[in-house]
N, CA, C and O atoms as a GROMACS GRO file, in nm:
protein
  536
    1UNK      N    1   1.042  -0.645   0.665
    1UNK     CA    2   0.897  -0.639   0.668
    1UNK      C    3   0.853  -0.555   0.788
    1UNK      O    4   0.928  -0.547   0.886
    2UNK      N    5   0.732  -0.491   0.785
    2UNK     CA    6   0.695  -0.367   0.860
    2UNK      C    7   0.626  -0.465   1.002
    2UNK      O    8   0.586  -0.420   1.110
    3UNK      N    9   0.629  -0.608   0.955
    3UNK     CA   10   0.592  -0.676   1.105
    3UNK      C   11   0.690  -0.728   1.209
    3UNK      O   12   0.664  -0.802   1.304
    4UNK      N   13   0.811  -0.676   1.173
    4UNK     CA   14   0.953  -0.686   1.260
    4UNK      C   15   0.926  -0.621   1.345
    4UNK      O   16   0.911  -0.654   1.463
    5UNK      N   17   0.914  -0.500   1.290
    5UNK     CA   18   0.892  -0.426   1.407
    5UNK      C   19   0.814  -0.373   1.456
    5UNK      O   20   0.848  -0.307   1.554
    6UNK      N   21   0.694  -0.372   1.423
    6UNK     CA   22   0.603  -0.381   1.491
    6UNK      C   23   0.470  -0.476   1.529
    6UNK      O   24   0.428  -0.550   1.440
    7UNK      N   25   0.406  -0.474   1.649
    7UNK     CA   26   0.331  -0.584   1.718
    7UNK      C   27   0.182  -0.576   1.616
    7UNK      O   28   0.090  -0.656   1.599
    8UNK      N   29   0.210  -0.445   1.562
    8UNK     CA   30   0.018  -0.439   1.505
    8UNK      C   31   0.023  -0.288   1.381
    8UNK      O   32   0.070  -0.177   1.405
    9UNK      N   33  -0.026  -0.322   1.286
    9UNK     CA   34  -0.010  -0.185   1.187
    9UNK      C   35  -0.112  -0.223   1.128
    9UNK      O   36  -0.176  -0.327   1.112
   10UNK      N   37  -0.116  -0.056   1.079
   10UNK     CA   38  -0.237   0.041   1.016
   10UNK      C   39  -0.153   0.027   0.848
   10UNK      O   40  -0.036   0.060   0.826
   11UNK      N   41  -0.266  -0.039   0.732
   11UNK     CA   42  -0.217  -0.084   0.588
   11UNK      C   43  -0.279   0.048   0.547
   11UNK      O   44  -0.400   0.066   0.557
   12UNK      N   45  -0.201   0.131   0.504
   12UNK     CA   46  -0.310   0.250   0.425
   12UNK      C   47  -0.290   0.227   0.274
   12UNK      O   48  -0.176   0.207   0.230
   13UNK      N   49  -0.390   0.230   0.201
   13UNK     CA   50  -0.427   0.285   0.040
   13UNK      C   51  -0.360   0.413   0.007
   13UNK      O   52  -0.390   0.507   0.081
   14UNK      N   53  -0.322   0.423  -0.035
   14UNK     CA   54  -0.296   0.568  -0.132
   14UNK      C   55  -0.353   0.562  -0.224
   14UNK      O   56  -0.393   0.461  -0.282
   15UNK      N   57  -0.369   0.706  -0.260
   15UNK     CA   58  -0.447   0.755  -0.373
   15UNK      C   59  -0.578   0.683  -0.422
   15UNK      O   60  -0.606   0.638  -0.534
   16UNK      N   61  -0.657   0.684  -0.289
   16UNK     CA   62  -0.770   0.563  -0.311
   16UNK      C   63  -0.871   0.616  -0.360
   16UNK      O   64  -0.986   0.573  -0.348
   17UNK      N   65  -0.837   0.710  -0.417
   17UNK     CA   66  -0.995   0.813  -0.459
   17UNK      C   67  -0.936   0.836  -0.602
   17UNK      O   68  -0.987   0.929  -0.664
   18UNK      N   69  -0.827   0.761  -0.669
   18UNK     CA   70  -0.748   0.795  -0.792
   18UNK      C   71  -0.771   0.615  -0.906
   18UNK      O   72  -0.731   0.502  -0.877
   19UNK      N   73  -0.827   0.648  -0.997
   19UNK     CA   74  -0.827   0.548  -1.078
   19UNK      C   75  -0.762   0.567  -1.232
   19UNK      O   76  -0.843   0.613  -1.313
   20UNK      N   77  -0.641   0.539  -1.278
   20UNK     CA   78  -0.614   0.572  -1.430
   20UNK      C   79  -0.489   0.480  -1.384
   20UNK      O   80  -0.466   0.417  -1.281
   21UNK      N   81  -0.399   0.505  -1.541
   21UNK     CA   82  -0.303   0.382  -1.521
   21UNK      C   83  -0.197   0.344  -1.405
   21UNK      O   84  -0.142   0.238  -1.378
   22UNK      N   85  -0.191   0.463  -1.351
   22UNK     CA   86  -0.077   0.436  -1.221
   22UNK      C   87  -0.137   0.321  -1.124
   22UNK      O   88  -0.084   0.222  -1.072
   23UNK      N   89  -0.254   0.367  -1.121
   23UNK     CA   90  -0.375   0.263  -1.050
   23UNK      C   91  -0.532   0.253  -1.094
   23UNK      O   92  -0.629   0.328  -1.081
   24UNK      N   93  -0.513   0.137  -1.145
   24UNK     CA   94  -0.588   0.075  -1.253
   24UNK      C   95  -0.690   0.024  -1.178
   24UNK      O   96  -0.802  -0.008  -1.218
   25UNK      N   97  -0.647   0.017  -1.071
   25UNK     CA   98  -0.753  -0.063  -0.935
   25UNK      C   99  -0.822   0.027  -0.831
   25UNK      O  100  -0.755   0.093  -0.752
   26UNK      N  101  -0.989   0.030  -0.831
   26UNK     CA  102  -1.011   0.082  -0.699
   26UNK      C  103  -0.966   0.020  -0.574
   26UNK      O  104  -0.909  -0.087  -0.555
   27UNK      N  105  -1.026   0.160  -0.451
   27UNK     CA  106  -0.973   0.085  -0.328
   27UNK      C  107  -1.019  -0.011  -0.285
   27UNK      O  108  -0.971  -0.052  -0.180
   28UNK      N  109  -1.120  -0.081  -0.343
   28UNK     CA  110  -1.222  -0.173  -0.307
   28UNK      C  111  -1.119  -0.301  -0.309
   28UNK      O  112  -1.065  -0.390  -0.243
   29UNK      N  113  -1.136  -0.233  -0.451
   29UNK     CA  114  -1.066  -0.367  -0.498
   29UNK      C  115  -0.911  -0.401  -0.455
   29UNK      O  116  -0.867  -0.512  -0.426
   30UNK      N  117  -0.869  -0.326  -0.459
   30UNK     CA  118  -0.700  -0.286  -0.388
   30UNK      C  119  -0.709  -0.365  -0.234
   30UNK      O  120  -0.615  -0.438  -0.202
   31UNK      N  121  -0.835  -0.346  -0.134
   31UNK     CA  122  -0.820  -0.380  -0.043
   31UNK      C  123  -0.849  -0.572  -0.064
   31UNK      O  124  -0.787  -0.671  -0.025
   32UNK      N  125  -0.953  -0.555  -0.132
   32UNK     CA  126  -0.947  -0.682  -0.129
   32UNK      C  127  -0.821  -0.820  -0.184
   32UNK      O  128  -0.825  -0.939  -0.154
   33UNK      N  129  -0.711  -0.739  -0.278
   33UNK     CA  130  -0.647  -0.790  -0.293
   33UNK      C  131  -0.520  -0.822  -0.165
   33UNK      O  132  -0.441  -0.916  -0.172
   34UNK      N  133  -0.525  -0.730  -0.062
   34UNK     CA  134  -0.457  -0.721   0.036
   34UNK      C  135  -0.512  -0.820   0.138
   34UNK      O  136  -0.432  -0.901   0.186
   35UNK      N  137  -0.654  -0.824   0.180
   35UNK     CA  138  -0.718  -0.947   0.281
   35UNK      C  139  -0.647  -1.042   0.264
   35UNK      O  140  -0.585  -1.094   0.357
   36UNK      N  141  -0.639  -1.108   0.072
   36UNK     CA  142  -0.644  -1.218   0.061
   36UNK      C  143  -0.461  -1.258   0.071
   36UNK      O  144  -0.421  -1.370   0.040
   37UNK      N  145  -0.382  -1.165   0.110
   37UNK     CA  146  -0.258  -1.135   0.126
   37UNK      C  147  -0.231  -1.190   0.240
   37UNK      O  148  -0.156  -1.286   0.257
   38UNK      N  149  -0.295  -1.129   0.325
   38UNK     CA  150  -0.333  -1.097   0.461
   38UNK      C  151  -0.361  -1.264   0.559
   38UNK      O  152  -0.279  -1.310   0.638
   39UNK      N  153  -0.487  -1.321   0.528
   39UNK     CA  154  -0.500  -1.414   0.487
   39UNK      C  155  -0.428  -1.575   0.475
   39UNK      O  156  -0.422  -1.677   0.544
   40UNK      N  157  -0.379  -1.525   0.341
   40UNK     CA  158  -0.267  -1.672   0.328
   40UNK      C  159  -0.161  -1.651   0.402
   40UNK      O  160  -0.084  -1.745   0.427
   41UNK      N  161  -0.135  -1.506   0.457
   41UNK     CA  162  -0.007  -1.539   0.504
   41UNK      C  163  -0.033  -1.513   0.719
   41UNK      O  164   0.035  -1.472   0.812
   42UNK      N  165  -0.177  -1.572   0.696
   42UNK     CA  166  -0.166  -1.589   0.824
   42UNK      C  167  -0.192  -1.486   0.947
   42UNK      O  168  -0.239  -1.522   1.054
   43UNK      N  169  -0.149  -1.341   0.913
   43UNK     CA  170  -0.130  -1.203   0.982
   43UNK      C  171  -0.221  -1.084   1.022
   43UNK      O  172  -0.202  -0.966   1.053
   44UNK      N  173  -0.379  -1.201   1.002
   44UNK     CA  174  -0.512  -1.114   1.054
   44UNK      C  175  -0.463  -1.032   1.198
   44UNK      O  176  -0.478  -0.911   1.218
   45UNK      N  177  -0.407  -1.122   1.283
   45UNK     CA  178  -0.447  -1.044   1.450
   45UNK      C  179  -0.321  -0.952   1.422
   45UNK      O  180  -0.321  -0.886   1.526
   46UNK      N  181  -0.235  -0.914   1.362
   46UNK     CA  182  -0.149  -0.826   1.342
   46UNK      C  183  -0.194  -0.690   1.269
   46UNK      O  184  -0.121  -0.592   1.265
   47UNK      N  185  -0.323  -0.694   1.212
   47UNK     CA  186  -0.338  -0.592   1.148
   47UNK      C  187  -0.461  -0.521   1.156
   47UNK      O  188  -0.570  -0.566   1.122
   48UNK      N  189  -0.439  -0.406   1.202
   48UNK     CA  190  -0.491  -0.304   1.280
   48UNK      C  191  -0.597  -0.316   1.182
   48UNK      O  192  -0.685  -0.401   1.188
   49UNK      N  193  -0.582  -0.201   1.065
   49UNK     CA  194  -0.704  -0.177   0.997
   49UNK      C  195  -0.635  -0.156   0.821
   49UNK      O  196  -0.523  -0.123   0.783
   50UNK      N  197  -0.726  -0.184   0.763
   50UNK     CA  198  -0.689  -0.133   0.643
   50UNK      C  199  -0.768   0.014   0.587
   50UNK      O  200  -0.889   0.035   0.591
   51UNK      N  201  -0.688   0.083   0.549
   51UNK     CA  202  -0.789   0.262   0.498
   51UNK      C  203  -0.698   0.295   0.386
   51UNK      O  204  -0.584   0.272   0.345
   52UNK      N  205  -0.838   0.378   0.349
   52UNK     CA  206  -0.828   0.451   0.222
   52UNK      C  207  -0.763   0.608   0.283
   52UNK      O  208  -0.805   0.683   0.370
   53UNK      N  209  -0.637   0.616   0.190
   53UNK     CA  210  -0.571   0.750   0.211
   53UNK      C  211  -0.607   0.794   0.105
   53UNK      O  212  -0.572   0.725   0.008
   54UNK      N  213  -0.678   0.904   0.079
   54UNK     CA  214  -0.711   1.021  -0.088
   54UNK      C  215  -0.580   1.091  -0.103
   54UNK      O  216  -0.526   1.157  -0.014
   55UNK      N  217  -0.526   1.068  -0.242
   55UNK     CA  218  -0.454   1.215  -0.280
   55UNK      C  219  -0.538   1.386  -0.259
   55UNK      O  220  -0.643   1.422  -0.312
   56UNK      N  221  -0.481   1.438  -0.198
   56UNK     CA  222  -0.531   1.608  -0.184
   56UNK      C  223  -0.421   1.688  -0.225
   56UNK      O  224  -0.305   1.646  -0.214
   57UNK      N  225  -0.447   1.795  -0.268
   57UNK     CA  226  -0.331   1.872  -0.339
   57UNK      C  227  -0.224   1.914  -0.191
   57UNK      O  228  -0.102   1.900  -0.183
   58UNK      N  229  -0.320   1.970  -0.086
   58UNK     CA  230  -0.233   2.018  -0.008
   58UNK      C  231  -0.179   1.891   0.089
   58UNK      O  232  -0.236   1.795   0.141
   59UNK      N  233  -0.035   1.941   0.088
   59UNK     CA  234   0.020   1.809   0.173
   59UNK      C  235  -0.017   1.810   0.362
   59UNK      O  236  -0.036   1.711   0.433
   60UNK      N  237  -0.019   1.944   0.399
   60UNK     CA  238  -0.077   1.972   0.551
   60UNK      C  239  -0.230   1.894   0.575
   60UNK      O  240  -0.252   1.838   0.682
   61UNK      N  241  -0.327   1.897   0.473
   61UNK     CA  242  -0.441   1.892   0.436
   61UNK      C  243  -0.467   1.721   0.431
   61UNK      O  244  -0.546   1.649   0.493
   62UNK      N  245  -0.344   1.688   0.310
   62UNK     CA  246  -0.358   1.540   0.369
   62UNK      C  247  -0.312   1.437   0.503
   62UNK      O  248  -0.375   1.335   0.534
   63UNK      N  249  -0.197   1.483   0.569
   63UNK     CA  250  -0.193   1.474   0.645
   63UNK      C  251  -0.319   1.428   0.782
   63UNK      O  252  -0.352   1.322   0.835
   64UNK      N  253  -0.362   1.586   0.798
   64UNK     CA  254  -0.499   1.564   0.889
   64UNK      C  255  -0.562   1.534   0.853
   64UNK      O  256  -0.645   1.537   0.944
   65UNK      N  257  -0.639   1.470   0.720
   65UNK     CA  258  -0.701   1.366   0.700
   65UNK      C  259  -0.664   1.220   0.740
   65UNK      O  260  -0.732   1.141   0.806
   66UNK      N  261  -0.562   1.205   0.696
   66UNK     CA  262  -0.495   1.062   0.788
   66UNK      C  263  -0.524   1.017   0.914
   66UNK      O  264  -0.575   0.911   0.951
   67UNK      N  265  -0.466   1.159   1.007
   67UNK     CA  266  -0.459   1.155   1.106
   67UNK      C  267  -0.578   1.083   1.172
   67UNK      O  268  -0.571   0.966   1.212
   68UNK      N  269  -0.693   1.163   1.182
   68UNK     CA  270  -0.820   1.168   1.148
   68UNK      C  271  -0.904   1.013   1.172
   68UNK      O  272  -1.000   0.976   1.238
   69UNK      N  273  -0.798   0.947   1.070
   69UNK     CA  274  -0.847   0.820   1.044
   69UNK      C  275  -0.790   0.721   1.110
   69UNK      O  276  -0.848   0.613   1.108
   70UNK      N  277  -0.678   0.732   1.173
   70UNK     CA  278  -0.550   0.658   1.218
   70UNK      C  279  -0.596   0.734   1.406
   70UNK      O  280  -0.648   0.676   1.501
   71UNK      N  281  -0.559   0.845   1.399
   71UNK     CA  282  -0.528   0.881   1.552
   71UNK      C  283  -0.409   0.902   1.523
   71UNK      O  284  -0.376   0.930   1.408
   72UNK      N  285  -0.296   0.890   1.655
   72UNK     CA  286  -0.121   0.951   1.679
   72UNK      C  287  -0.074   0.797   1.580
   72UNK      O  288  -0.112   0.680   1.589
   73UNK      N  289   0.011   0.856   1.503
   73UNK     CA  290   0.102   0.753   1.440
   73UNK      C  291   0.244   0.729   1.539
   73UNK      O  292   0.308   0.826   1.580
   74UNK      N  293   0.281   0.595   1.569
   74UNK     CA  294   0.411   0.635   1.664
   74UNK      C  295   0.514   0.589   1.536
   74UNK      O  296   0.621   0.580   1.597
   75UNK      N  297   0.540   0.561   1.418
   75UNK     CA  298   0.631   0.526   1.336
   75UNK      C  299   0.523   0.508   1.189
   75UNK      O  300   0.407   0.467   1.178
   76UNK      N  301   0.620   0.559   1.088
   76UNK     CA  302   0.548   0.543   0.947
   76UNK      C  303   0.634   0.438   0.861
   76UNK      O  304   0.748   0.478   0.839
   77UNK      N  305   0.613   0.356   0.826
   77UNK     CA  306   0.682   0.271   0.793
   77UNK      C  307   0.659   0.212   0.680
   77UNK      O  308   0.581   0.117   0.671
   78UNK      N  309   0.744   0.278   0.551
   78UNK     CA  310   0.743   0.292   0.385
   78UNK      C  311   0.857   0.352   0.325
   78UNK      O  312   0.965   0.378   0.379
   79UNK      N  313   0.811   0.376   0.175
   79UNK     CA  314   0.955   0.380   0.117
   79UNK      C  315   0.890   0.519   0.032
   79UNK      O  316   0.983   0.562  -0.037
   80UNK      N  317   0.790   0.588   0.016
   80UNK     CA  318   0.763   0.665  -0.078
   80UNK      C  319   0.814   0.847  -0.025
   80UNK      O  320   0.758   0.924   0.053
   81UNK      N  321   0.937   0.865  -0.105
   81UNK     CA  322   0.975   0.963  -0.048
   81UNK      C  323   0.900   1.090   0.005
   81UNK      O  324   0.923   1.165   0.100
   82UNK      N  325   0.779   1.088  -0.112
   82UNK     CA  326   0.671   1.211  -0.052
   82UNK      C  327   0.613   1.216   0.064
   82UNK      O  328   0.616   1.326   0.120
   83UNK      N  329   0.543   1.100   0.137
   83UNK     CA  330   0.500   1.036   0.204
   83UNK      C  331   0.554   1.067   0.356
   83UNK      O  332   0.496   1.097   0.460
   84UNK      N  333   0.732   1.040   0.310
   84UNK     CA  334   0.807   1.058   0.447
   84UNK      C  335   0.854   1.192   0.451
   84UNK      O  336   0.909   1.231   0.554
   85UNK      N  337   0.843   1.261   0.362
   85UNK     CA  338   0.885   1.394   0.390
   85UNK      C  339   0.782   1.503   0.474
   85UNK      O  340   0.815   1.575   0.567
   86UNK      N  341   0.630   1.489   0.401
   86UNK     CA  342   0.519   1.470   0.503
   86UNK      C  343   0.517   1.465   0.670
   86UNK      O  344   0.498   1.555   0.752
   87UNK      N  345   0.545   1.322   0.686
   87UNK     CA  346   0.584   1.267   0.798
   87UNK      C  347   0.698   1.302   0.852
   87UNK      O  348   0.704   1.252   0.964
   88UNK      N  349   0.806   1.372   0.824
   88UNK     CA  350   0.915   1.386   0.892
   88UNK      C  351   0.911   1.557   0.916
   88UNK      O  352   0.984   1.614   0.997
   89UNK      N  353   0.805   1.631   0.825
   89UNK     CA  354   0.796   1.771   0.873
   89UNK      C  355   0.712   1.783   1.029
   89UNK      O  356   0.722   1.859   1.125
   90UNK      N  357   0.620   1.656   0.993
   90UNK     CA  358   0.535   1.622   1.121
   90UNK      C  359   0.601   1.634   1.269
   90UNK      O  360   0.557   1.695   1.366
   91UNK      N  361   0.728   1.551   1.257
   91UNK     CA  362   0.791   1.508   1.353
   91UNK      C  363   0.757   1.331   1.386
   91UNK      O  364   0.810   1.269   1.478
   92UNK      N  365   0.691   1.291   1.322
   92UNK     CA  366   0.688   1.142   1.276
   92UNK      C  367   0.786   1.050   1.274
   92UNK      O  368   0.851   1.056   1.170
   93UNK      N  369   0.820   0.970   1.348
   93UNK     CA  370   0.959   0.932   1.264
   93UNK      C  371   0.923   0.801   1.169
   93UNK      O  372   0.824   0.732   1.190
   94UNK      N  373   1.009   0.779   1.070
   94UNK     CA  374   0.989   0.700   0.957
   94UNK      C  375   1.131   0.609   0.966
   94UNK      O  376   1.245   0.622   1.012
   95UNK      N  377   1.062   0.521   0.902
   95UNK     CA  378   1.151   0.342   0.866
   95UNK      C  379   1.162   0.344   0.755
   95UNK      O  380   1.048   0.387   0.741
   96UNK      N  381   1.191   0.337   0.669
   96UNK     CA  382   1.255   0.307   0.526
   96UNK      C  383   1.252   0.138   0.564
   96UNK      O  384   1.272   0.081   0.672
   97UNK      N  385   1.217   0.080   0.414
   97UNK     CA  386   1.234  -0.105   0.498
   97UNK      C  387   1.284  -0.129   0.320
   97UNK      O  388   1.348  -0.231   0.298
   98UNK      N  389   1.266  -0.072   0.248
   98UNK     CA  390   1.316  -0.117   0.126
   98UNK      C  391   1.220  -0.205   0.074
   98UNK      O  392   1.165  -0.290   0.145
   99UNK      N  393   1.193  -0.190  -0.061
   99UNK     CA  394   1.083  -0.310  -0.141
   99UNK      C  395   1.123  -0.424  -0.144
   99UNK      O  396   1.239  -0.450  -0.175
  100UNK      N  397   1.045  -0.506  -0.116
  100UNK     CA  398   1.082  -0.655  -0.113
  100UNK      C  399   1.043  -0.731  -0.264
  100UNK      O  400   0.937  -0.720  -0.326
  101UNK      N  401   1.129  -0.789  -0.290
  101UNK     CA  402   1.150  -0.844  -0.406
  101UNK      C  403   1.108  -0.746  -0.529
  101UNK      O  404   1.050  -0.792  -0.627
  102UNK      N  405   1.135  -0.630  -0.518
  102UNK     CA  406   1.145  -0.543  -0.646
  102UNK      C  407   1.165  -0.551  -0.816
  102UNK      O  408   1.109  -0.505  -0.916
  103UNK      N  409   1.249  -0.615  -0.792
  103UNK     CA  410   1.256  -0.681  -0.950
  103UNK      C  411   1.148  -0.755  -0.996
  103UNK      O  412   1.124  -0.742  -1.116
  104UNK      N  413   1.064  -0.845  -0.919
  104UNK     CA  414   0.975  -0.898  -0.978
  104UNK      C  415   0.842  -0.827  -0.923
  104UNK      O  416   0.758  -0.800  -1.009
  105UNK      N  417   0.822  -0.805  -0.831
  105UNK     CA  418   0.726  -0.705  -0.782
  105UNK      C  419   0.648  -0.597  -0.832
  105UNK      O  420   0.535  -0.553  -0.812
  106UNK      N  421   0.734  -0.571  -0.897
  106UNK     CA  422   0.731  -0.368  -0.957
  106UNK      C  423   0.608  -0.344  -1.013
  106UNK      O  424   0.598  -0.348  -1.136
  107UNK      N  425   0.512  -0.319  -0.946
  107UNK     CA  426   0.364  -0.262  -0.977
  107UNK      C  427   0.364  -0.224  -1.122
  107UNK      O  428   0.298  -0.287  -1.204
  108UNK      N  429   0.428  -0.133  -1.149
  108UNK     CA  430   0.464  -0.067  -1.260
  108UNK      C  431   0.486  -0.175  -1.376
  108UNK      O  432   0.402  -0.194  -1.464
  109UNK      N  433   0.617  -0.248  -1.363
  109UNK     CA  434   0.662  -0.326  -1.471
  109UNK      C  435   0.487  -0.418  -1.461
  109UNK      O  436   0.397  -0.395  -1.542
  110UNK      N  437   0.480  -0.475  -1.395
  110UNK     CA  438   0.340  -0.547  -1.430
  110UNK      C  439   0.241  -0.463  -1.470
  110UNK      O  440   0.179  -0.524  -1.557
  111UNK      N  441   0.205  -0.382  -1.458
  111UNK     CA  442   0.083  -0.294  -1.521
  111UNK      C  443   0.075  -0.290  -1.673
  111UNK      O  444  -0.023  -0.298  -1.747
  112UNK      N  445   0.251  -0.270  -1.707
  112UNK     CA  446   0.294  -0.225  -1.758
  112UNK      C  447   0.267  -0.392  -1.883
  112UNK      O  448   0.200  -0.404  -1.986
  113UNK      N  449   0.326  -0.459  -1.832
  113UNK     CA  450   0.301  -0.593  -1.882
  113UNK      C  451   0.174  -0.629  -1.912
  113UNK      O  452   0.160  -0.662  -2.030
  114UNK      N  453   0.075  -0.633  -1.843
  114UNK     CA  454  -0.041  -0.629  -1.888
  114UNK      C  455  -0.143  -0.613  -1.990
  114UNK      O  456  -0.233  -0.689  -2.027
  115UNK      N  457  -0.102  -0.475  -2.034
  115UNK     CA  458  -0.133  -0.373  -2.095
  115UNK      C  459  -0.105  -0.403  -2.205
  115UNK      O  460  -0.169  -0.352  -2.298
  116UNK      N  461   0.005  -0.503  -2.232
  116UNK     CA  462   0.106  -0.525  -2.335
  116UNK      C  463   0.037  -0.690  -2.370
  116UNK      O  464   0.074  -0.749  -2.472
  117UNK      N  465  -0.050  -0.744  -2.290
  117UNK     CA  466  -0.112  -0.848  -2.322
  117UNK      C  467   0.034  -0.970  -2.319
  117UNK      O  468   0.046  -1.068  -2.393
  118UNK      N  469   0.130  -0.923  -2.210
  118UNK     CA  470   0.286  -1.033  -2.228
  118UNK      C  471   0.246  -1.108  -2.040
  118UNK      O  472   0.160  -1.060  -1.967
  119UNK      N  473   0.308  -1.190  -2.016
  119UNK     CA  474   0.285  -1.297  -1.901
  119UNK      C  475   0.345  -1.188  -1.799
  119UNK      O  476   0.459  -1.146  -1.778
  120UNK      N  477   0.262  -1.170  -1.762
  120UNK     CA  478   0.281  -1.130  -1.533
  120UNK      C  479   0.250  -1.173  -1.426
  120UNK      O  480   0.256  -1.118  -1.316
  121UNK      N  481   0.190  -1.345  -1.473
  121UNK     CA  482   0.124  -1.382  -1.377
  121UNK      C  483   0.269  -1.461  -1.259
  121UNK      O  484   0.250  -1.484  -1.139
  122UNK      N  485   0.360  -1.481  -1.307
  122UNK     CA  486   0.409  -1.572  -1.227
  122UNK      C  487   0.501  -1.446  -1.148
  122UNK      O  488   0.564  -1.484  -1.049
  123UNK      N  489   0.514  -1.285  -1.189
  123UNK     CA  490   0.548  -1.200  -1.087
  123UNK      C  491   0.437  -1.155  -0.943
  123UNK      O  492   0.469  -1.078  -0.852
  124UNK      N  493   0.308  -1.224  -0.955
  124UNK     CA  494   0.220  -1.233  -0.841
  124UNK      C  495   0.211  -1.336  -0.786
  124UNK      O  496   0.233  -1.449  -0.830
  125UNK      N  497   0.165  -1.288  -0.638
  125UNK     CA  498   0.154  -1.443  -0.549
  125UNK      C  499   0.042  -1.554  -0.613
  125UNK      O  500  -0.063  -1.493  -0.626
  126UNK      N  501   0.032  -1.641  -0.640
  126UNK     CA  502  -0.046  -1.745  -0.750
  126UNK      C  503  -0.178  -1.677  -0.713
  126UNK      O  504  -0.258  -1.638  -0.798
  127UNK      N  505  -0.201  -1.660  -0.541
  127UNK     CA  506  -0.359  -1.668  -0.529
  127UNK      C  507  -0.406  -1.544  -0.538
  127UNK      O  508  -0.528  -1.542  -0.518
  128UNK      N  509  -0.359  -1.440  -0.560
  128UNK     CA  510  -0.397  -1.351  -0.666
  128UNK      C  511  -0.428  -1.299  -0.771
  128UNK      O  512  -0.500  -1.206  -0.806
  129UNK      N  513  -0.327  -1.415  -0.845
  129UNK     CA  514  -0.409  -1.431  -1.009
  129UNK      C  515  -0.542  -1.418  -1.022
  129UNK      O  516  -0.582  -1.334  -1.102
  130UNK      N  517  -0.600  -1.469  -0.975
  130UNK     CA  518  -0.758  -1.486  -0.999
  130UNK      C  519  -0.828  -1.352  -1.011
  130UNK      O  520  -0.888  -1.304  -1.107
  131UNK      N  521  -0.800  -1.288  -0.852
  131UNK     CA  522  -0.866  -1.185  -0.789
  131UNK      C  523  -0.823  -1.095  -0.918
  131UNK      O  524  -0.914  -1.040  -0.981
  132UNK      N  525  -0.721  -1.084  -0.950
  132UNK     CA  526  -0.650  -0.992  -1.041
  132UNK      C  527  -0.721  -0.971  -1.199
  132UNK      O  528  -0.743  -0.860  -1.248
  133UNK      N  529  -0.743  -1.065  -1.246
  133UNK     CA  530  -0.812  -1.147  -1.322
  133UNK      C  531  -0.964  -1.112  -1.345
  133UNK      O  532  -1.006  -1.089  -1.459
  134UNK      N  533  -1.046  -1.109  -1.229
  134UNK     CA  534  -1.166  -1.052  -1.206
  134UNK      C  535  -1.252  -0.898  -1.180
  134UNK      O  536  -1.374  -0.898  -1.162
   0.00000   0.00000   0.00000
């Protein structure tokens, strides 16, 4: 988990200006599903801020938008290879932490489930159902 190692982090959105099936959810709503994350598990004074990162075609382009929003990053800490390649042309250095519980997790396979009108509720944390739901 990205709170090992560090004392306080910045939660960014991706593609928060993007709504179709990859992400079915605005950032609104995206964030709010994260508070309530946030929340039950206790980790308000740990967390800096939550922001909306936009997809932009150019990768330099998105970048300094980030930046922008964040200030100096001292570590990026994720798994999305685009993301860190970005960040590692930067001179950024990056953590890889690996998805946690992936098999049941998988954004995807649940979307995916959904869609299909088949049970995904018990691959979310319970108190999300709802939010999810609404």
């Amino acid at each position: 988990m990205a709170l090992d190692d560090c004392q306080e982090i910045i939660l960014g959105v991706g593609s928060s200006n993007i709504t179709d099936d990859a992400n079915p959810y605005s950032y609104q709503k995206r964030k709010e599903f994260l508070e309530e994350f946030i929340q039950q598990e206790g980790i308000e004074k740990r967390i800096a801020k939550i922001l909306a990162i936009e997809d932009v075609p150019d990768d330099d382009l998105w970048l300094q938008n980030l930046l922008k929003k964040t200030g100096p990053i001292d570590v990026s800490i994720g798994d999305n290879d685009w993301v860190n390649g970005i960040f590692k042309k930067a001179g950024i250095k990056i953590k890889k932490i690996g998805f946690h519980k992936r098999e049941i997790l998988e954004g995807t396979k649940i979307r995916t489930l959904m869609r299909s009108n088949k049970k995904w509720e018990e691959r979310v944390p319970h108190y999300l159902v709802s939010l999810i739901n609404h």
